[in-house]
Every structure is written in structure tokens, then in C-alpha cells.
C-alpha positions in Angstrom: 121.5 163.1 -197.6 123.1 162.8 -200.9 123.9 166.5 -201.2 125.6 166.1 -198.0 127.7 163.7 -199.4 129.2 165.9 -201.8 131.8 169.0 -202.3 130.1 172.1 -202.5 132.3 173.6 -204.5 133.5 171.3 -207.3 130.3 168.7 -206.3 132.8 165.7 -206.4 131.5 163.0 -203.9 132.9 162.9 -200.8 135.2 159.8 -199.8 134.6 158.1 -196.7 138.4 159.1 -195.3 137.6 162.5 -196.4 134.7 163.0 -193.5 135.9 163.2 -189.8 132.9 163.6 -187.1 134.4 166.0 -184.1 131.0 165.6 -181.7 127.8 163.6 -181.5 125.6 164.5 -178.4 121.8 164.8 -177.8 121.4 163.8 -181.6 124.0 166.5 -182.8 126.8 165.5 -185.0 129.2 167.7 -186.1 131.9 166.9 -188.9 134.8 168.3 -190.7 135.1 167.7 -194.8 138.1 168.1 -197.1 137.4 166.9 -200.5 140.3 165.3 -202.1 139.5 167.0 -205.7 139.7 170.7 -204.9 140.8 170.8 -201.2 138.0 173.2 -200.4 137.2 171.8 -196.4 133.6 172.3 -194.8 132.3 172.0 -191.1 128.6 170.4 -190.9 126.2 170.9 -188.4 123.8 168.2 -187.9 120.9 167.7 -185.8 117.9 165.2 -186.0 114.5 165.7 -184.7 111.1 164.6 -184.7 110.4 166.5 -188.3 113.7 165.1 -190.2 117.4 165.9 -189.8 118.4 169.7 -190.4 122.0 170.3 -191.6 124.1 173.6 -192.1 126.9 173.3 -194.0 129.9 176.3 -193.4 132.8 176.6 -196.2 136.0 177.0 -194.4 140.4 177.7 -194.6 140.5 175.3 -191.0 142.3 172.3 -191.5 141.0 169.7 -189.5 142.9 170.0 -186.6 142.5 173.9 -186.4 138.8 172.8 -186.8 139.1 170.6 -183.5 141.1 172.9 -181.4 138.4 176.0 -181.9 135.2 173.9 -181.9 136.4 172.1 -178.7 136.5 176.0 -176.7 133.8 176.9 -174.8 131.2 178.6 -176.1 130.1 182.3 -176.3 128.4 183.2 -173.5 125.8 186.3 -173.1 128.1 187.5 -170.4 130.6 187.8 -172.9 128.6 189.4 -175.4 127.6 192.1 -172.5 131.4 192.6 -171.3 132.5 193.0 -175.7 129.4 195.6 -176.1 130.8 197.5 -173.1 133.8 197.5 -174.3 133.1 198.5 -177.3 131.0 201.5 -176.1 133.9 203.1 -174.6 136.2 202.2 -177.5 137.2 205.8 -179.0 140.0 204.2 -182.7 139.3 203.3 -186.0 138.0 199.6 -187.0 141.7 199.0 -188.1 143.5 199.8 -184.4 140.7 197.5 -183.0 141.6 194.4 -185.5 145.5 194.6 -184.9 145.9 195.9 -181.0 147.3 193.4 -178.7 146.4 195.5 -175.8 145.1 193.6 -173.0 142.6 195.1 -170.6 143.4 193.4 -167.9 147.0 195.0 -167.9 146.7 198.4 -169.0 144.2 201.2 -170.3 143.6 201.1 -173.9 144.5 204.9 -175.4 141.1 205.1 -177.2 139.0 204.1 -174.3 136.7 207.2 -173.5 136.8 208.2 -170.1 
């Protein structure tokens, strides 16, 4: 675990106070690192079973309260990777119109949405 221990980035060893665990359940931790040297933060993904402990490691611009608020939503369900395809399907603009419209479906029809 000493590699876990330690900034990806500039390889400074993490402080204690610089490591925050969000969630342990069903031998799952996840935790939030900033490293005090570079201020590059991470979010780790932990999980032990019978063969060892397994642990991916994701560079990250989330401070750790951003980190908290997005990891505490509920997660992506297949039902809402089925309703986005659809959507997407009928979607008719450029990549750029997608990224910055505000429309919301629910309200009106979306101009590029083929018929």
C-alpha cells in the first residue's frame, strides 16, 4: 500500500490530514487526497477480497467537498443509459449545441430533435 500513500504526481507522501475516506461499505472504501506539496487531489477506489485489496486511483479538479456532494448522488442506472441513447438517437445539432443547451425535455421540444 505504499504507493497508495503517495502523490501521483509529484510522489510526495501523503499526510495523514491530507486523506479523507467519503464511504466504507461491504469492504469498499472510498477516499479523497489533496497532497499538500502540489495540490493535485485524487479520489481512490478501494475494495478488498479474498485475492488481496484492488485499488484505482482517479486524478481530479474536485475539491473535497465537490468530491462529497457528486459521489453521494445516486448512481447511473441502465434505465438512464437507455432514456440518454434515445435521446441521443433523435438528437439532429453539432456536439457543441449538445454541451452548452439548457433545454430541458421535460418542458419543451429541443429544435434538433428529428421527428
Amino acid at each position: 500500500m505504499e504507493n497508495v500513500m503517495r502523490c501521483p504526481l509529484c510522489d510526495k507522501i501523503y499526510q495523514q490530514a491530507d486523506i479523507v475516506m467519503f464511504e466504507e461499505q461491504g469492504g469498499r472504501t472510498t477516499f479523497h487526497m489533496t497532497c499538500r506539496h502540489c495540490m493535485t487531489s485524487a479520489i481512490l477506489f478501494s475494495a478488498a477480497g479474498k485475492f488481496g485489496i484492488v485499488s484505482v486511483g482517479i486524478m481530479t479538479d474536485l475539491d473535497r467537498m465537490e468530491a462529497s456532494r457528486i459521489l453521494a448522488r445516486d448512481a447511473v442506472s441502465a434505465d438512464h443509459v437507455i432514456d440518454m441513447h434515445a435521446q441521443l438517437r433523435k438528437y439532429n445539432g453539432t456536439v457543441k449545441e449538445l454541451l452548452t443547451m439548457t433545454v430541458n425535455s421535460n418542458d419543451r421540444k429541443n429544435p434538433h430533435d428529428k421527428d
